[in-house]
C-alpha positions in Angstrom: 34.9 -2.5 18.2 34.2 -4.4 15.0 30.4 -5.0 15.9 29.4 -1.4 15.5 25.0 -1.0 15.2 23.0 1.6 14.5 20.4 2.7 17.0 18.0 1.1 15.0 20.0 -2.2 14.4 20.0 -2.5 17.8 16.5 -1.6 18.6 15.4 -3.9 15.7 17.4 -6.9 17.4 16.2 -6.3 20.6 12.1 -6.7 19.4 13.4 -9.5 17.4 15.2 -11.5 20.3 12.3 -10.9 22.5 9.6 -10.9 21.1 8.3 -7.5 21.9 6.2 -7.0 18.7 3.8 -4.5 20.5 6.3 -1.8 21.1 6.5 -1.5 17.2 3.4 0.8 16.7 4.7 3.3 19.8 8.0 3.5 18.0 6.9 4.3 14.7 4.4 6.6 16.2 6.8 8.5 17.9 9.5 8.9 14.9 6.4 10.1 13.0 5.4 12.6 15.8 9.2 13.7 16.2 8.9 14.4 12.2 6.4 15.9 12.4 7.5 18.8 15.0 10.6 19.6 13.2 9.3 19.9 9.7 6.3 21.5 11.0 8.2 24.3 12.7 10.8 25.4 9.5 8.4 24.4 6.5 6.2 26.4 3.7 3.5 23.5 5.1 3.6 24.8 8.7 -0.3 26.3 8.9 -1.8 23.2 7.1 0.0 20.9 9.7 -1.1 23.8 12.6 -5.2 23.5 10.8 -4.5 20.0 11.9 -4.3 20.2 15.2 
């Protein structure tokens, strides 16, 4: 019970112990994307994001 991680502690540990640099990019890609669709949908910025698309 002492070792408590983060999600992300525990995602970054896994690309660092083996050595899976490549899923990096599809990670952050999809955190950006996620952002994106849930300031896009409550925000004064919502038809610029929509002209976007």
């Amino acid at each position: 019970m002492g070792n408590n991680k983060t999600i992300l502690g525990e995602v970054w540990d896994f690309l660092r112990v083996r050595k899976k640099w490549w899923l990096l990019p599809i990670i952050i890609l999809l955190i950006m994307t996620g952002a994106l669709i849930i300031f896009g949908q409550s925000s004064a910025l919502s038809p610029f994001i929509y002209a976007l698309g």
